[in-house]
C-alpha positions as CSV (number, residue, x, y, z in Angstrom):
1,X,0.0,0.0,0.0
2,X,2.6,2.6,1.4
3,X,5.5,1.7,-1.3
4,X,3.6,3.9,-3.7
5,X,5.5,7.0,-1.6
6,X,8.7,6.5,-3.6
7,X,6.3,7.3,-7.1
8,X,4.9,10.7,-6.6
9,X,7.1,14.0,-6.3
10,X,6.6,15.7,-3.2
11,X,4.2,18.2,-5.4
12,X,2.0,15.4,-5.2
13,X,1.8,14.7,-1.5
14,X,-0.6,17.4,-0.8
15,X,-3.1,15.3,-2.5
16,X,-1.7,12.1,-1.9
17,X,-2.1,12.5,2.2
18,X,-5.8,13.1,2.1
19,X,-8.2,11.6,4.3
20,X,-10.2,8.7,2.1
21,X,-12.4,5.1,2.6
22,X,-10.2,2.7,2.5
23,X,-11.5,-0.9,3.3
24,X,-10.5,-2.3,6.2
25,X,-8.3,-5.1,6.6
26,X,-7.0,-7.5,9.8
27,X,-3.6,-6.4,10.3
28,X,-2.7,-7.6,13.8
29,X,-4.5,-9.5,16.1
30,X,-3.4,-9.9,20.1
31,X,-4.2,-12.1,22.1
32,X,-4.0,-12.8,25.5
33,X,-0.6,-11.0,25.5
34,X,0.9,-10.6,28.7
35,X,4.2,-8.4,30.2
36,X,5.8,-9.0,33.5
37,X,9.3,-7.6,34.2
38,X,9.2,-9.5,37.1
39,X,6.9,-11.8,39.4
40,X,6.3,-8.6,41.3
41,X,6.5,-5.8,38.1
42,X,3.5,-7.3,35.7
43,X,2.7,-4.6,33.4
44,X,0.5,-6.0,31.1
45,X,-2.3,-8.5,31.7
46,X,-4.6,-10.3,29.2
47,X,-4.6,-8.0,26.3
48,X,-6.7,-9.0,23.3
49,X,-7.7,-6.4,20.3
50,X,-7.6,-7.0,16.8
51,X,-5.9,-3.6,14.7
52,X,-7.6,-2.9,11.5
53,X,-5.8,-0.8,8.2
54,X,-6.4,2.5,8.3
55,X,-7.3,3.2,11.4
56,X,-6.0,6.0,14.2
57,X,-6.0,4.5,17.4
58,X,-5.6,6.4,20.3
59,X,-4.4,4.8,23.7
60,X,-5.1,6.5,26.8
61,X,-4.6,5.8,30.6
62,X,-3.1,7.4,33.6
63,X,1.2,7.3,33.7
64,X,2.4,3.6,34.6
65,X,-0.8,2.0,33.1
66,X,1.0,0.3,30.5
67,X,0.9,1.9,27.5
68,X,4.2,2.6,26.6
69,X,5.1,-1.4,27.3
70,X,1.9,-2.3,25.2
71,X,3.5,-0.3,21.9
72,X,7.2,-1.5,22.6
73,X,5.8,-5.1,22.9
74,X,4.3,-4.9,19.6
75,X,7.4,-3.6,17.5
76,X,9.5,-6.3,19.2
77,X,12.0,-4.1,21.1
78,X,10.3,-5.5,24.4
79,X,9.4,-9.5,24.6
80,X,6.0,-10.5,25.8
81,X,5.9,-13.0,28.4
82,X,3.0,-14.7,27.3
83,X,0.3,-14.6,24.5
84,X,0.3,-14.1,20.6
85,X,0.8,-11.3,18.3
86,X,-0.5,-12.5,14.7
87,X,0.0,-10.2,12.2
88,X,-1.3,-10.7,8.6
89,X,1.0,-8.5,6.4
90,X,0.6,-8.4,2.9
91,X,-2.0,-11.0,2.5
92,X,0.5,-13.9,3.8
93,X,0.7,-16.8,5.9
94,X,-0.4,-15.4,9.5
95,X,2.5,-15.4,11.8
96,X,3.1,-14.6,15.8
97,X,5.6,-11.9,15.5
98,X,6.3,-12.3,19.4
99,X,8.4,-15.3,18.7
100,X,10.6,-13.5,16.2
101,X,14.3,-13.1,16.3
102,X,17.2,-11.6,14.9
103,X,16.8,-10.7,11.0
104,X,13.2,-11.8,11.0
105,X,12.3,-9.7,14.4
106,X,14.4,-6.6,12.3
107,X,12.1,-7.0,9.3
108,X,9.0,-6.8,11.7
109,X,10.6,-3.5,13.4
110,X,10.4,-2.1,10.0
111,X,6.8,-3.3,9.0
112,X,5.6,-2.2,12.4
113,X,7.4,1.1,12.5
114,X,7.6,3.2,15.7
115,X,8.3,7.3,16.5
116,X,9.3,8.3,20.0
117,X,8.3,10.9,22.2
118,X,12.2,11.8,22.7
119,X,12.5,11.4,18.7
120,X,15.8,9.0,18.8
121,X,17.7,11.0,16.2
122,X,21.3,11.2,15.7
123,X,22.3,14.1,16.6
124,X,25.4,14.8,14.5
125,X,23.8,13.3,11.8
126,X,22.1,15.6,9.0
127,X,18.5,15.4,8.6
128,X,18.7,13.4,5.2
129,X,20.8,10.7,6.9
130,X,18.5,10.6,10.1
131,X,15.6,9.7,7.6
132,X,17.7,7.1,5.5
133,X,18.9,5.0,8.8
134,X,14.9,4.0,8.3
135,X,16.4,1.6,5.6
136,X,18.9,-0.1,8.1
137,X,17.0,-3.2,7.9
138,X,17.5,-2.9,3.7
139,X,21.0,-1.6,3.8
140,X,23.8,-3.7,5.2
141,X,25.3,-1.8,8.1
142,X,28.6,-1.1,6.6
143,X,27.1,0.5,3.4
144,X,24.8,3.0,6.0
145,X,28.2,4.1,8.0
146,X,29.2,5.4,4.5
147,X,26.0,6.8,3.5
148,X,25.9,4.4,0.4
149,X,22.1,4.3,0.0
150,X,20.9,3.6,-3.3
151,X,19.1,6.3,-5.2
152,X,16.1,5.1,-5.1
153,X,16.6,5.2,-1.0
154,X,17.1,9.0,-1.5
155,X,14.2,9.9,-3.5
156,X,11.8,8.5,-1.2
157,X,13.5,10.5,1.7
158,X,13.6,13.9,0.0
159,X,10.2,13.3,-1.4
160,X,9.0,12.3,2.7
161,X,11.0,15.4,3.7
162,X,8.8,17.6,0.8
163,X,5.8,16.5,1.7
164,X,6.5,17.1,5.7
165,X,8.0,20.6,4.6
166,X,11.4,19.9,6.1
167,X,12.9,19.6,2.6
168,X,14.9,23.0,3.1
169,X,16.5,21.8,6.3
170,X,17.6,18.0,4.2
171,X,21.6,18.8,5.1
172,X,21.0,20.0,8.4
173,X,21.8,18.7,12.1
174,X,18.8,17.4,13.2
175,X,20.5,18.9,16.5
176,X,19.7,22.4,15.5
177,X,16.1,21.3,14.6
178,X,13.2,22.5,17.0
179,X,11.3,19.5,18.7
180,X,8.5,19.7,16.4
181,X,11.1,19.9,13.7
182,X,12.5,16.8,14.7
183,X,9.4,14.8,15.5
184,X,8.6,15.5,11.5
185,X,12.4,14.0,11.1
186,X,11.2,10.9,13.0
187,X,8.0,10.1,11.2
188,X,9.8,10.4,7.8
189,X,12.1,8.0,9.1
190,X,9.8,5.6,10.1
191,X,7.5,6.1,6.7
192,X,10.6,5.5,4.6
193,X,10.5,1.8,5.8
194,X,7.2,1.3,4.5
195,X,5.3,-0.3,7.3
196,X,2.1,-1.4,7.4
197,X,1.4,0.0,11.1
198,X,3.0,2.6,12.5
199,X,3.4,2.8,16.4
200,X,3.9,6.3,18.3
201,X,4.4,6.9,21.9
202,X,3.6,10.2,22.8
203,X,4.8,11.6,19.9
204,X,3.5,15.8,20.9
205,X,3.7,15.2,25.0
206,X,6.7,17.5,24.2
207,X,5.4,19.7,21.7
208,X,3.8,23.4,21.5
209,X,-0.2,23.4,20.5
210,X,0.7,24.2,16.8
211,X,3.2,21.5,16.6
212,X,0.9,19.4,18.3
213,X,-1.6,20.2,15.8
214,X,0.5,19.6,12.9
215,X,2.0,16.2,13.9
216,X,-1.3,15.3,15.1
217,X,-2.7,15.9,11.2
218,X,0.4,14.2,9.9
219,X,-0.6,10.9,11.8
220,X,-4.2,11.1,10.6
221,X,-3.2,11.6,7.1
222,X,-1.1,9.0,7.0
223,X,-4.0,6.6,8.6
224,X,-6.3,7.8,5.6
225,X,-3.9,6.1,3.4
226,X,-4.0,2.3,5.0
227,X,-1.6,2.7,7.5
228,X,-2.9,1.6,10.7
229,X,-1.7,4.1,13.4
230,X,-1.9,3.5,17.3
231,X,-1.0,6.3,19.0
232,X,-0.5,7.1,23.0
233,X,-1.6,10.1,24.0
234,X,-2.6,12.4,27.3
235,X,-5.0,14.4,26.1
236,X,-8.9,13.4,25.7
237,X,-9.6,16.4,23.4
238,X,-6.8,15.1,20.6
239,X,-8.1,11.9,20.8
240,X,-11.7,12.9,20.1
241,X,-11.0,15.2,17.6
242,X,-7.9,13.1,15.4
243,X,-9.1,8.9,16.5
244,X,-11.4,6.7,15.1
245,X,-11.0,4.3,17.9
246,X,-9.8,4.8,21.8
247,X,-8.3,1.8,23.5
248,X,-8.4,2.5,27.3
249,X,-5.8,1.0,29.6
250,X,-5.7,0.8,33.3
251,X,-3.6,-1.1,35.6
252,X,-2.2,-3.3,32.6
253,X,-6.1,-3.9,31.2
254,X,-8.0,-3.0,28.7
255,X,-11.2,-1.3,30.1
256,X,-12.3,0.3,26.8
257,X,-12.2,-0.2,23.4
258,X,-14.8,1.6,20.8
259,X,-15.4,5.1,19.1
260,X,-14.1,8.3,21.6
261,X,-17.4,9.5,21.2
262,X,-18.5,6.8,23.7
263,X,-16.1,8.0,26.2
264,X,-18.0,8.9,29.2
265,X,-17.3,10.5,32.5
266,X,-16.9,8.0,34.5
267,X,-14.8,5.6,32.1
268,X,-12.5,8.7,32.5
269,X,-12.7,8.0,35.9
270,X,-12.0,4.7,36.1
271,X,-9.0,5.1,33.7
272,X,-7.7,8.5,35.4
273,X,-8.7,8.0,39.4
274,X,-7.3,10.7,41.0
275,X,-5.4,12.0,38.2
276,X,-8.6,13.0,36.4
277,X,-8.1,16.6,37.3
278,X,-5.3,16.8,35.0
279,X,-6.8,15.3,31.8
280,X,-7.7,17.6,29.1
């Protein structure tokens, strides 16, 4: 679905990134997936949802409920303990991702892409080469130490970095970038591995409103084209006016899971407790 990116010049991404019906496919389904640090740190208990293409997923609950873990155990950079995570990528063979590893577990990462609150750039790196280390899992490491991507590599980044506007700052280092600048950076960087869900934990916790605003769009664009984005987030109001689905969390459980119009009061409650005061 995504690989189409690398065909259209970034003239065309204004009208590429528009919201449209796409049908909705299985991507991922979990099940009974379970995350315990220890016998006395279990993080995640039970968790069963099935994510569908295209849709913007917002995941809510107060600090320490587990959604962080939840996100990290999906792209394979934390191992369930328990449970399955099926995905059904490109129409093949359904597979449980959570017993992946080493170049099959890297192949996964880059189908199930993720952006970072803290954005994970290099810092001494120009933007150009931030975007192209997306393609690690494509490009041997010794050919990415020398910046020998291919050119086809490089037209997909600058035409990501066009259609994010961040084109002009291509040969810059993403250390002089502001944070909304950078969080741009990161979703190229992610796109440019052409996953099939994308993954982003609090991604604007960091951010002014109009950079909120804009990355916020960005995500929902890029839902509108297949992509099936799950997204934590702190603030009620972005998830009612951006998601198409709100998956609740609290203590490690899922206590809600349908449209964010449903959300009521005391849901909020129950996810919130005495942190409800500060949700917005």
């Amino acid at each position: 679905m995504n690989s189409v990116l690398a065909e259209f010049s970034e003239d065309h991404y204004s009208s590429l990134y528009q919201l449209n019906s796409v049908p909705q496919q299985k991507v991922l389904s979990v099940k009974n997936l379970r995350k315990a640090y220890n016998e006395h740190q279990r993080v995640l208990h039970d968790i069963n949802f099935d994510l569908y293409s295209g849709e913007m997923v917002g995941v809510i609950g107060r600090s320490g409920a587990g959604k962080s873990t939840l996100l990290h155990v999906l792209n394979g950079t934390h191992r369930a303990t328990s449970g399955e995570i099926i995905t059904y990528a490109d129409d093949a063979n359904p597979r449980d991702v959570s017993r992946l590893k080493g170049r099959a577990l890297n192949q996964w990462r880059s189908e199930c892409g993720m952006i970072f609150q803290d954005f994970c750039l290099v810092p001494h790196l120009d933007v150009l080469t931030n975007v192209l280390l997306g393609r690690l899992s494509q490009t041997s490491t010794l050919r990415s130490l020398f910046k020998l991507f291919t050119d086809e590599d490089r037209a997909k980044a600058i035409a990501l970095l066009g259609w994010l506007n961040m084109l002009p700052h291509a040969l810059q280092r993403s250390e002089t970038l502001s944070g909304g600048q950078m969080q741009r950076v990161a979703i190229c960087r992610a796109l440019i591995q052409n996953p099939s869900i994308l993954l982003a934990d609090e991604p604007v916790a960091s951010l002014d409103p109009k950079n909120t605003q804009r990355i916020m769009k960005v995500l929902r664009d890029v839902s509108g084209q297949g992509i099936s984005v799950m997204v934590n987030l702190h603030s009620i109001e972005l998830v009612k006016e951006y998601c198409t689905r709100v998956i609740g969390i609290s203590q490690g459980e899922i206590i809600f899971d349908d449209h964010p119009s449903l959300l009521t009061q005391d849901i909020l409650q129950h996810l919130y407790g005495d942190e409800i005061s500060h949700v917005h």
